[in-house]
C-alpha positions as CSV (number, residue, x, y, z in Angstrom):
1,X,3.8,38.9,30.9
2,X,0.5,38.0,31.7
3,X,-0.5,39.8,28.2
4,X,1.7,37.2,26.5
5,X,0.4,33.9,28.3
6,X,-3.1,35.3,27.5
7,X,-2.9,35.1,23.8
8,X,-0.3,32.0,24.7
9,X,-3.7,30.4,26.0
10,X,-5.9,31.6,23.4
11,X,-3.8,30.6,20.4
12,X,-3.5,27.0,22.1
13,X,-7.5,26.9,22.8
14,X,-8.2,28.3,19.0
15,X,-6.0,25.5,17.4
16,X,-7.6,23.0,19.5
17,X,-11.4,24.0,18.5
18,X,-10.0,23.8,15.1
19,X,-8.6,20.8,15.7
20,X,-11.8,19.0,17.1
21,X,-13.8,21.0,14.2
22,X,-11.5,19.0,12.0
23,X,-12.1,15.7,13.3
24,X,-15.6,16.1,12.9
25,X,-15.4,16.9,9.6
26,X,-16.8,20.3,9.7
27,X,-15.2,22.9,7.3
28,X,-12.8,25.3,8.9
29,X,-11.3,28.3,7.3
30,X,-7.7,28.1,9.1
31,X,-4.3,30.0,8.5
32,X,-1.8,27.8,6.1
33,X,0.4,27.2,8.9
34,X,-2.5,25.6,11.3
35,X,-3.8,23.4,7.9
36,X,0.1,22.2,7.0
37,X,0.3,21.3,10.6
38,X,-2.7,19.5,11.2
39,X,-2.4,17.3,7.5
40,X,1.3,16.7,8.0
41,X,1.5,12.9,9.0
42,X,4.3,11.7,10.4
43,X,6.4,9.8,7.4
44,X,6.5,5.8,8.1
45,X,10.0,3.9,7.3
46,X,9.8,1.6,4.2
47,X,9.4,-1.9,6.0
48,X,13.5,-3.6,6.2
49,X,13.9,-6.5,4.1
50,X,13.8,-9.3,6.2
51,X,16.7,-12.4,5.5
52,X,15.2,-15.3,3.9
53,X,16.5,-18.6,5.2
54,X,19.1,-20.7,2.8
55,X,17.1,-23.3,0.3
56,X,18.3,-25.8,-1.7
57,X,16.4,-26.2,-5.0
58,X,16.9,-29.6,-5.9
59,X,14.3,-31.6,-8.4
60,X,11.9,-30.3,-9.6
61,X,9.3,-27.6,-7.7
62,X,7.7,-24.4,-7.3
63,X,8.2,-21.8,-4.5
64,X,7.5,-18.1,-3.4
65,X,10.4,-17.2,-2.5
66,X,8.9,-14.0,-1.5
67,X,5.6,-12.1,-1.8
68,X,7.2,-10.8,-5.0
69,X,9.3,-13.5,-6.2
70,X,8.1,-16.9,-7.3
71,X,10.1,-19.9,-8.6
72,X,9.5,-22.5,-10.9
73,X,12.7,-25.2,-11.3
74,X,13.6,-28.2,-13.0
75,X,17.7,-28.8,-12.1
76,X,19.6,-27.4,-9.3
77,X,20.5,-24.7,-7.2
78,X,20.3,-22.4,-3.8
79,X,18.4,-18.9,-2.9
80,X,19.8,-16.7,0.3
81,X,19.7,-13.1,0.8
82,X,16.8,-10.8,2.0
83,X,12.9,-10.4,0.9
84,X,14.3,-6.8,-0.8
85,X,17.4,-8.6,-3.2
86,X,17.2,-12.1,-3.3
87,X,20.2,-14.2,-4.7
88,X,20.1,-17.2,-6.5
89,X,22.8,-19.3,-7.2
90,X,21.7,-21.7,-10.3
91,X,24.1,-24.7,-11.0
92,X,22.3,-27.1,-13.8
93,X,18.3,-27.1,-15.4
94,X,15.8,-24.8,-15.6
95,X,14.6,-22.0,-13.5
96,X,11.9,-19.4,-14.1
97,X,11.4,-16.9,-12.1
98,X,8.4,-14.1,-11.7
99,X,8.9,-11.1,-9.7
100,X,6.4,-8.6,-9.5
101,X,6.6,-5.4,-11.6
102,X,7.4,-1.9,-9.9
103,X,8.3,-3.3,-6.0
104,X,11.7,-2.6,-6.2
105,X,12.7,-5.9,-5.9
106,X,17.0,-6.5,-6.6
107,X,17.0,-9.9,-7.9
108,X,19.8,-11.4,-8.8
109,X,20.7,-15.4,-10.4
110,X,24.3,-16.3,-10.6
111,X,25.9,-19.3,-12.8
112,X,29.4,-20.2,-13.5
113,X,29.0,-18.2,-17.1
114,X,27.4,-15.0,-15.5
115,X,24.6,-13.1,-13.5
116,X,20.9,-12.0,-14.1
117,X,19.9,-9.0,-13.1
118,X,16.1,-8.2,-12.3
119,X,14.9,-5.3,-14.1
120,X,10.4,-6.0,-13.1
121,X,10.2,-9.1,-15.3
122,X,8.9,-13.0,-15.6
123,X,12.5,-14.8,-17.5
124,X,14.1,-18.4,-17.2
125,X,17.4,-19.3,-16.8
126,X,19.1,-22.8,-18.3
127,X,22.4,-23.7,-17.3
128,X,23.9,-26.8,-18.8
129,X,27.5,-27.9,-20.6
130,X,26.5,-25.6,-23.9
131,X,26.2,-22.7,-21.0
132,X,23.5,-20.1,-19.5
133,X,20.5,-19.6,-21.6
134,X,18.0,-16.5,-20.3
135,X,14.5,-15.6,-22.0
136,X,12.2,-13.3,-21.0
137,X,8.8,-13.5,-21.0
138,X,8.1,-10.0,-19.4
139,X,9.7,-7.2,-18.7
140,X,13.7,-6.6,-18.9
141,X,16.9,-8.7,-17.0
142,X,20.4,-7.3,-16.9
143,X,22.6,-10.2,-18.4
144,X,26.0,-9.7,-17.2
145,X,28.8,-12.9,-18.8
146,X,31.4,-13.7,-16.9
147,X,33.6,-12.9,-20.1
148,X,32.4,-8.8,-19.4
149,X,29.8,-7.9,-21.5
150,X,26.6,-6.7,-20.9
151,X,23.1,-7.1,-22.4
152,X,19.5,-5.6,-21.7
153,X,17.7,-8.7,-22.8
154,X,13.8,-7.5,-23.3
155,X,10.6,-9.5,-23.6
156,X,10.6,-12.2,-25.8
157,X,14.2,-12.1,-26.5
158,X,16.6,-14.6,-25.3
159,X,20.9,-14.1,-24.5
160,X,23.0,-16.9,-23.7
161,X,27.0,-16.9,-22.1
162,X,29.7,-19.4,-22.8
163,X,31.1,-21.4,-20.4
164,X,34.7,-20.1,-18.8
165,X,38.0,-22.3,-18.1
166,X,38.9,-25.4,-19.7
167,X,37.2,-27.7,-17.8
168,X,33.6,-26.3,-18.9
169,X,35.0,-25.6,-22.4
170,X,35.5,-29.5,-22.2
171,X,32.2,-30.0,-21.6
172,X,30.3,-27.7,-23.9
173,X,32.7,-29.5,-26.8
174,X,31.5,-32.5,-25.8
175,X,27.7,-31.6,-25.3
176,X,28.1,-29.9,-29.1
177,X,29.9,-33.2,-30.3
178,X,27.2,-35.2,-29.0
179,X,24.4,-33.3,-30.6
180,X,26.0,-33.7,-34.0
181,X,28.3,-36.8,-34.7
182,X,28.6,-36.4,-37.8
């Protein structure tokens, strides 16, 4: 027994030398068990998105909605959800919107006709009677019509989706009249 605490003791006093040796910077030749030990640090947890407070975007203005997200608007609409997926709800005018490339940020912009999806991209969205207009700039958006399809829309190409129901149909007849009466 006492055998066993003995080279108990001198096991703990070697990895401590080595430890201290370590710290110093000196170089010390160590089994691969004692190096994977001391090098292993202790993973940290990805920070939790934190909820971002309701806004109304009304007007015209600029915002960062986040340190990844920032708005540009001309028209009218409302952000919610968290720092990690932000939501936008986008009624009427113009919004661009820049997130950040590569932060894994789930943004998503909802209109009547359909929903954007954030791929890492600078786009704009323009809702009015004709329907929801997206460009992009940079990068890649999900556009997702309320009518079911689907479209990857890349840089510098543009996808737009038709209003829905009768009363919006109305509408984007009467905006298209307007434009040509002849």
């Amino acid at each position: 027994a006492h055998l066993a605490s003995a080279a108990g003791g001198a096991f703990a006093a070697a990895v401590l030398l080595w430890l201290v040796a370590d710290l110093r910077g000196e170089n010390v030749t160590a089994s691969p068990e004692l190096a994977a030990a001391s090098s292993a640090k202790p993973a940290m947890p990805a920070p939790a998105p934190s909820p971002l407070a309701p806004q109304v975007l009304a007007g015209e203005g600029t915002a960062a909605l986040t340190n990844e997200v920032a708005l540009r608007w001309s028209g009218e609409g409302e952000a919610s959800g968290t720092s990690g997926a932000p939501r936008l709800r986008w009624e009427r005018g113009e919004l661009q919107v820049d997130v950040e490339p590569h932060r894994g940020i789930d943004l998503q912009v909802e209109t009547p006709e359909g929903r954007v999806r954030v791929l890492g991209t600078r786009f704009t969205v323009r809702r009015d009677a004709l329907g929801t207009h997206v460009g992009v700039e940079r990068g890649r958006v999900l556009v997702e019509c309320a009518r079911g399809e689907s479209v990857v829309v890349l840089a510098e190409q543009a996808q737009s989706c038709r209003p829905q129901g009768a009363a919006l149909l109305l509408g984007r007849a009467r905006a298209l009249e307007a434009a040509d009466p002849a």
